[in-house]
C-alpha positions as CSV (number, residue, x, y, z in Angstrom):
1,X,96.1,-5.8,-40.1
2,X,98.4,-3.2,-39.7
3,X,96.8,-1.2,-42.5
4,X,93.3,-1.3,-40.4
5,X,95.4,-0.5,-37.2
6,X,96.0,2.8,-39.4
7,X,92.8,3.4,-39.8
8,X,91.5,2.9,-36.1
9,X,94.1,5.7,-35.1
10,X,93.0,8.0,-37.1
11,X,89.5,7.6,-36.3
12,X,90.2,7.4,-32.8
13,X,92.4,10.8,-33.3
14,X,89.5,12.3,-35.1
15,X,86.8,11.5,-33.0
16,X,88.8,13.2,-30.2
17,X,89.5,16.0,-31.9
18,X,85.7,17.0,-32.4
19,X,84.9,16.3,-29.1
20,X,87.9,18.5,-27.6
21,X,86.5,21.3,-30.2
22,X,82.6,20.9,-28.9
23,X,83.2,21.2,-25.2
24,X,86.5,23.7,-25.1
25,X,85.4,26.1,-28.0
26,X,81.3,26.0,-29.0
27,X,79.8,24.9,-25.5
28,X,82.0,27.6,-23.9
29,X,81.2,30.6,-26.2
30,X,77.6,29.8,-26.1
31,X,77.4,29.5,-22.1
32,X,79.7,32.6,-22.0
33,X,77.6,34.5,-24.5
34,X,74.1,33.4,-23.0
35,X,75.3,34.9,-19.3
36,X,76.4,38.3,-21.5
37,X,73.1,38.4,-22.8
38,X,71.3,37.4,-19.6
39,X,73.3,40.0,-17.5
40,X,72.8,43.0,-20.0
41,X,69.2,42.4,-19.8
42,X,69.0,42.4,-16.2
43,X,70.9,45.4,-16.2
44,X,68.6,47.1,-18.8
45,X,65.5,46.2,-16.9
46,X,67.2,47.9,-13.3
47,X,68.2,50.9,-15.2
48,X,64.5,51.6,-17.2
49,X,62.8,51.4,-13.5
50,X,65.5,53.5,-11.8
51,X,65.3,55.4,-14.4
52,X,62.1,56.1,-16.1
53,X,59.6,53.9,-13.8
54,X,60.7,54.8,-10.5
55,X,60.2,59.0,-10.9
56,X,57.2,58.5,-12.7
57,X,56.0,56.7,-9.8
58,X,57.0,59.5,-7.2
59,X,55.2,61.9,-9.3
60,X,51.9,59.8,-9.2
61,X,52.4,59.9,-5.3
62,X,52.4,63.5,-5.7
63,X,49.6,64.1,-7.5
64,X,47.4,61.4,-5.0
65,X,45.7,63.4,-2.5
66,X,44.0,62.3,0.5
67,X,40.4,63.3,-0.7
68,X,40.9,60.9,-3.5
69,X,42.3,58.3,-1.6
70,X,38.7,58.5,0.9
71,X,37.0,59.2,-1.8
72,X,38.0,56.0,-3.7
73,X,37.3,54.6,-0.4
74,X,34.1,55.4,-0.2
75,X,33.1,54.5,-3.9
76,X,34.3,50.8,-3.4
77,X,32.6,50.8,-0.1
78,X,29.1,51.4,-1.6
79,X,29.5,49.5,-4.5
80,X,30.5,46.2,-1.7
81,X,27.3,47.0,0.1
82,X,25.4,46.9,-3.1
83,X,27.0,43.7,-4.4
84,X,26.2,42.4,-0.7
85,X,22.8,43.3,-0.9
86,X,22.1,42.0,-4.4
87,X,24.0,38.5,-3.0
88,X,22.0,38.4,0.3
89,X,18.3,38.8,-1.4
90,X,19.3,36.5,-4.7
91,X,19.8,34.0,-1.5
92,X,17.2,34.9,0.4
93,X,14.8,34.4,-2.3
94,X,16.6,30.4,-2.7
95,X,16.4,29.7,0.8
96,X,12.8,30.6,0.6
97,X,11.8,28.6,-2.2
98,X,14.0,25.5,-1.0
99,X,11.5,26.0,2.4
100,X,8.6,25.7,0.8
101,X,9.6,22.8,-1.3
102,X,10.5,21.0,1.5
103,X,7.8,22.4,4.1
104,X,6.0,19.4,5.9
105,X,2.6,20.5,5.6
106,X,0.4,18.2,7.8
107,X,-1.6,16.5,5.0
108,X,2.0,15.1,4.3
109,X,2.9,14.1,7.4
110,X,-0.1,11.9,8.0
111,X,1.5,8.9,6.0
112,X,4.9,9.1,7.4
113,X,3.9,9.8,11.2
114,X,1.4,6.7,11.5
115,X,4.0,4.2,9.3
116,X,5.7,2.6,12.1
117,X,2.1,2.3,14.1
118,X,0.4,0.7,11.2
119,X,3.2,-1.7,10.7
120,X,3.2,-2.2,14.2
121,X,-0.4,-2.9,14.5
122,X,0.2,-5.5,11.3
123,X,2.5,-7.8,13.2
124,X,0.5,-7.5,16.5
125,X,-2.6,-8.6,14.1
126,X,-0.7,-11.6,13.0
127,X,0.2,-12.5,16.4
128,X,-2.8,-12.5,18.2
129,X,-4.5,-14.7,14.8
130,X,-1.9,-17.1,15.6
131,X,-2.5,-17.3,19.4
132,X,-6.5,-17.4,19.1
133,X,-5.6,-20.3,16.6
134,X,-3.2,-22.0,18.9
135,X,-5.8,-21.8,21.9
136,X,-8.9,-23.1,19.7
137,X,-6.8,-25.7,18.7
138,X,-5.9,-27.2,22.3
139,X,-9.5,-26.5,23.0
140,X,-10.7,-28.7,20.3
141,X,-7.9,-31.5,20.6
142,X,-8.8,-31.9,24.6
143,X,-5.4,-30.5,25.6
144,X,-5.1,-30.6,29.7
145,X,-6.2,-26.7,31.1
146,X,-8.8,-26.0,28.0
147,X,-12.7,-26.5,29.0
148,X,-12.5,-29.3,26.0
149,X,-10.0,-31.3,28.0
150,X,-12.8,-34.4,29.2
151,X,-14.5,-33.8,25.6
152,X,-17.9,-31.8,24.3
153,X,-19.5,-32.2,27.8
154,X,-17.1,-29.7,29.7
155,X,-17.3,-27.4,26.7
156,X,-20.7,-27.1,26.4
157,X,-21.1,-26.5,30.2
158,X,-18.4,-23.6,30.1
159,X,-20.2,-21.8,26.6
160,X,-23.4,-22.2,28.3
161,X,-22.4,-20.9,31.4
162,X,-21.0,-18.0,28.9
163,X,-23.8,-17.2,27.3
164,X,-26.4,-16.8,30.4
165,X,-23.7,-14.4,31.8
166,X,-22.1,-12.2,29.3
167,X,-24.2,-12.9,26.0
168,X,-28.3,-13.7,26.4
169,X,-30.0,-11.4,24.6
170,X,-33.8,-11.6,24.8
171,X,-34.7,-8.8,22.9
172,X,-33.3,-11.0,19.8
173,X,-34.9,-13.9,20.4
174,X,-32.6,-16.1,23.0
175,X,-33.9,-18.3,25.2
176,X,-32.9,-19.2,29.2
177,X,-32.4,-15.6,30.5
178,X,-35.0,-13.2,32.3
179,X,-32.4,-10.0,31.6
180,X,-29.8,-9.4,29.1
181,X,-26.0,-9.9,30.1
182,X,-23.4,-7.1,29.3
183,X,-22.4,-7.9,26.0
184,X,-25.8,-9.3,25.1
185,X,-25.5,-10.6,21.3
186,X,-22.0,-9.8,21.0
187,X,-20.8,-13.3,20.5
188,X,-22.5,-13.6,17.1
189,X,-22.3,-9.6,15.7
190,X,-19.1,-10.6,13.7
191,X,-20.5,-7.5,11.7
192,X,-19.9,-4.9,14.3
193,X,-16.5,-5.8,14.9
194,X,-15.3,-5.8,11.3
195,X,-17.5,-3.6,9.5
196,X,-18.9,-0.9,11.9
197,X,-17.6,2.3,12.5
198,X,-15.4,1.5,15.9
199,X,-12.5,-0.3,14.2
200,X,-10.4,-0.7,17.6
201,X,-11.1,-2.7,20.1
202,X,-8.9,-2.8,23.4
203,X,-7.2,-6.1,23.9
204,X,-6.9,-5.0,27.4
205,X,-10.1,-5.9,28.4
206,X,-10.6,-8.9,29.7
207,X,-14.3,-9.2,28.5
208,X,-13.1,-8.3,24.7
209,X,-10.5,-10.8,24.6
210,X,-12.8,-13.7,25.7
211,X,-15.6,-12.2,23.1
212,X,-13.0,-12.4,20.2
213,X,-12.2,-16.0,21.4
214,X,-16.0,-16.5,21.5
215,X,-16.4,-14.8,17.7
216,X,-13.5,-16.9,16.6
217,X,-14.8,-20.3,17.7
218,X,-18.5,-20.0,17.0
219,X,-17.4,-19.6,13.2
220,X,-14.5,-22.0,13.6
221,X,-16.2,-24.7,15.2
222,X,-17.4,-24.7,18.9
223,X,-17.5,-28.8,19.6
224,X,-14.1,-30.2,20.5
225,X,-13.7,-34.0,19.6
226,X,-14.3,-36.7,21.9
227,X,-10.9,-38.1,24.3
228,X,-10.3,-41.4,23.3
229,X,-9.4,-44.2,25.4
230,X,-5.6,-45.0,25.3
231,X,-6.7,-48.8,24.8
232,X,-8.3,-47.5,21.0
233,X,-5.7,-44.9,20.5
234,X,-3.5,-47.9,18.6
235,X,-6.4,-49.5,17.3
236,X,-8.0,-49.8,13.6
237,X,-10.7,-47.4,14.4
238,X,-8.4,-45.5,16.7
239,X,-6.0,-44.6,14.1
240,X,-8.8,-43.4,11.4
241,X,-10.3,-41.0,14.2
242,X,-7.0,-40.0,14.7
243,X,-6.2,-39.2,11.1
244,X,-9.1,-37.8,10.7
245,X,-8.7,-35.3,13.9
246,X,-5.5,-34.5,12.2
247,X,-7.7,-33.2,9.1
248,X,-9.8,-31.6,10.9
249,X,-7.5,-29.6,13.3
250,X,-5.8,-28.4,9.9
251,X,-8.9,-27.2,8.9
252,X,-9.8,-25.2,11.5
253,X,-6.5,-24.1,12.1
254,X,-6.7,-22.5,8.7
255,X,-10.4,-20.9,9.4
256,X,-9.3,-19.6,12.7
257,X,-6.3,-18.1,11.5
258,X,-8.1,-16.2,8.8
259,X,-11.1,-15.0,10.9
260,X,-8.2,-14.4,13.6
261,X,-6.2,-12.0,11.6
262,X,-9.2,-10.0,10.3
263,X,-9.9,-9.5,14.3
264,X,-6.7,-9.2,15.2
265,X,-6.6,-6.1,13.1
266,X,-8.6,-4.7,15.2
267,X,-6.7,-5.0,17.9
268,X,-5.6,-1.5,19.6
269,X,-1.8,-1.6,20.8
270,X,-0.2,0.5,18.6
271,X,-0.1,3.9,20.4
272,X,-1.4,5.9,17.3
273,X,-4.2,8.5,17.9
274,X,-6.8,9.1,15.2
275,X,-9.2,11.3,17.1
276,X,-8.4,15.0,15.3
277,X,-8.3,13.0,12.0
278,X,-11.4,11.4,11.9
279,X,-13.2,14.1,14.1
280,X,-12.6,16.7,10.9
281,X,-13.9,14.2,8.6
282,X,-17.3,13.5,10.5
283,X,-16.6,10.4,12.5
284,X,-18.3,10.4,16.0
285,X,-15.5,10.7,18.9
286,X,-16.6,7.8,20.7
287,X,-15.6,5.7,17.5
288,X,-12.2,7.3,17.5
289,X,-9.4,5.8,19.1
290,X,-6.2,7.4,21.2
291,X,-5.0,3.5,20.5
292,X,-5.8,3.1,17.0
293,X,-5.9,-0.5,15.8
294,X,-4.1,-1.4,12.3
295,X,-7.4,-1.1,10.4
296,X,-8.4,2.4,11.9
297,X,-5.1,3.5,10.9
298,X,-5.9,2.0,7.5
299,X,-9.5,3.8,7.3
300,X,-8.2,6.9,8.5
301,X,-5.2,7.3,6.1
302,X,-6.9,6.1,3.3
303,X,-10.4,7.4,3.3
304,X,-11.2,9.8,5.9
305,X,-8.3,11.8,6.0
306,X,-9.4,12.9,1.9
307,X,-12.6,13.6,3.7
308,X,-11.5,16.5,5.8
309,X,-12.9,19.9,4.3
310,X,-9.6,21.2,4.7
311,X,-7.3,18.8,2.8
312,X,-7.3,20.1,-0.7
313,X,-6.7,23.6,1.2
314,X,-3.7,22.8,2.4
315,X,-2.6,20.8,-1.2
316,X,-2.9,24.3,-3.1
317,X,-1.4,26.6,-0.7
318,X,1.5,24.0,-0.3
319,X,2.6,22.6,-4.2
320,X,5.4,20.6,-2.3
321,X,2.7,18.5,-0.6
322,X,1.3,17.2,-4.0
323,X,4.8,15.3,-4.5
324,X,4.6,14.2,-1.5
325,X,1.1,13.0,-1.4
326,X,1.8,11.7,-5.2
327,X,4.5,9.3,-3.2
328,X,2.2,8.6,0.3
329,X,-0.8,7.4,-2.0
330,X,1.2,5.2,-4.5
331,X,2.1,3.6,-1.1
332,X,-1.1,3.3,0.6
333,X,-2.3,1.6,-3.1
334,X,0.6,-0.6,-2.6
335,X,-0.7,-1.8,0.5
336,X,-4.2,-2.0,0.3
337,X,-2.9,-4.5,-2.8
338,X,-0.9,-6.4,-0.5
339,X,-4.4,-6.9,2.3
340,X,-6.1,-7.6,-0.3
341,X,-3.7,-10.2,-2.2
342,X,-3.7,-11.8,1.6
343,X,-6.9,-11.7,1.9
344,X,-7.8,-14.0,-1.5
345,X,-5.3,-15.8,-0.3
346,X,-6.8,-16.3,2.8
347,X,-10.2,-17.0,1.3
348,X,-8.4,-19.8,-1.1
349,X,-7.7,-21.5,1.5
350,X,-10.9,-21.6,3.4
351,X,-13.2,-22.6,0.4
352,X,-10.5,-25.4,0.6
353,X,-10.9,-26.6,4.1
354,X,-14.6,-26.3,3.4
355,X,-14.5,-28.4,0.6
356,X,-11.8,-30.6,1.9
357,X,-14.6,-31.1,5.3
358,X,-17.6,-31.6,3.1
359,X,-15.7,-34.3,0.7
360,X,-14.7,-36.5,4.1
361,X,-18.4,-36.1,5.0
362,X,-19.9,-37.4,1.6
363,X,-17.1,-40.3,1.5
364,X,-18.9,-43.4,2.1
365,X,-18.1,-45.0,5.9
366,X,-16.9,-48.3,4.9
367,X,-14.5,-47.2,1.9
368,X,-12.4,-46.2,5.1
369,X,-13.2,-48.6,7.5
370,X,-12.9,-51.7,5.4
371,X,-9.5,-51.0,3.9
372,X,-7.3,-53.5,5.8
373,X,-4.9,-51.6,8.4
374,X,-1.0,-52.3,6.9
């Protein structure tokens, strides 16, 4: 123990020792010799500019005149305006190009201005199919405040009464009128409606709201049922009629709705005029519309606007329209997909209710009527 005590003291004694040495002796002299050599150079660096940098530079002032000044002046001046000109054409010429890609030209435009109009006259198409459904439904169902509310009788009487007014037409062949009314064979010209070349009729009219209510029941269906008694209502055979009402009324409901939304796009409303559009491409004003209906919109955009002698003018003198007309007629293709998907659809379900009426009619009376009622 007391031999290791030794040697703890004398490393103890050492170890202080060499730190004593590091931090009085080496640290110092290096700190002390790093500030000599940091102060010398400092010193070195005054005395070179007092000495040689500064008189050189006081002869250099000398020899500066004021002529070279201006004149130096003068050089960097022009050689700014040149640099400005350069800058202000190079952008010029960008700005210019960047215009003319991005120039609406009005071929264009045609798409994008009558997009909310057409979409408008979509849903306004879709409502008035639903409401012509809705009324030829109560009408055929004897709802209270439709002619068909006391059965065929009423309903006949007001058609009739229609027809002598608004729709005889002798020079086609109809019967019980000396003089033709004012919309004489209107009622039955689904044709003219649809397919000619007006495609907008104005819903504001009282007369053309009753004739597409006509158009639409004379194709749906015209005879309402016969009310039943509320003493057979609960009945057997009062049940079966009923049932088969219920068949019927989805039939026609289907039927109206589809001839309903092929009118209804017809339907003016949306605020869109077609006039100058269809004028360039030959189209008769009268058949123009300042309140085009979803269809004429659809014609116009699609067809008759490619018509107009001027269109693939303004295509070559404007290369930015042909991207956008690329993108307006990849839309209108879409579209025209989507009526015409509807429309199948539409037609699906029509040949069904047809076939669905004809099946009932061929079913043999007393497979129903003889079932016991459970």
């Amino acid at each position: 123990a007391n031999l290791e005590t030794v040697h703890i003291n004398q490393y103890t004694l050492q170890e202080i020792n060499f730190t004593n040495f590091d931090l009085q002796q080496t640290a110092t002299t290096e700190v002390l010799t790093r500030y000599d050599q940091f102060r010398n150079n400092l010193f070195n660096s005054l005395n070179s500019f007092a000495e040689q940098i500064h008189p050189a530079m006081k002869d250099m002032t000398k020899q500066l005149g004021t002529s070279e000044i201006d004149q130096t002046r003068t050089l960097g001046t022009m050689r700014d305006a040149r640099l400005q000109n350069e800058t202000a054409a190079e952008l010029g010429k960008l700005e210019i190009e960047a215009r003319r890609r991005a120039e609406p030209a009005e071929g264009g435009c045609v798409v994008d201005t009558v997009g909310p109009a057409q979409t408008k006259g979509y849903r306004m198409g879709r409502a008035i199919a639903r409401g012509l459904a809705l009324d030829h439904s109560r009408a055929m169902n004897n709802a209270q405040g439709t002619p068909g509310a006391t059965g065929r009788g009423s309903m006949l009487r007001k058609m009739h009464q229609d027809y002598e007014n608004k729709y005889c037409d002798p020079a086609s062949g109809d019967q019980g009128c000396a003089s033709p009314g004012p919309l004489a064979g209107q009622n039955n010209d689904l044709g003219n409606v649809l397919w000619g070349d007006r495609q907008t009729v104005d819903m504001n009219s009282q007369d053309n709201r009753e004739l597409m209510e006509t158009i639409t029941r004379n194709i749906a269906g015209p005879f309402p049922s016969e009310p039943m008694p509320a003493s057979v209502v609960r009945s057997a055979a009062g049940i079966q009629a009923t049932m088969e009402r219920r068949a019927r009324r989805a039939r026609q409901n289907t039927i109206t709705n589809s001839i309903g939304q092929m009118v209804g796009e017809r339907a003016g409303g949306t605020g869109a005029n077609t006039q100058d559009l269809r004028e360039r491409a030959g189209t008769p004003a009268t058949n123009a519309s300042t309140d085009a209906s979803y269809r004429e919109i659809q014609q116009a955009t699609t067809r008759e606007r490619y018509m107009d002698p001027e269109y693939l003018f303004r295509v070559v003198n404007y290369p930015a329209t042909v991207v956008r007309e690329t993108g307006a007629i990849n839309a209108q293709k879409l579209q025209q997909l989507s009526d015409l998907y509807k429309r199948a659809e539409e037609m699906v379900w029509i040949e069904g209710a047809v076939l669905g009426t004809q099946l009932d009619q061929r079913m043999p009376g007393n497979a129903i009527k003889s079932a016991p009622l459970r």
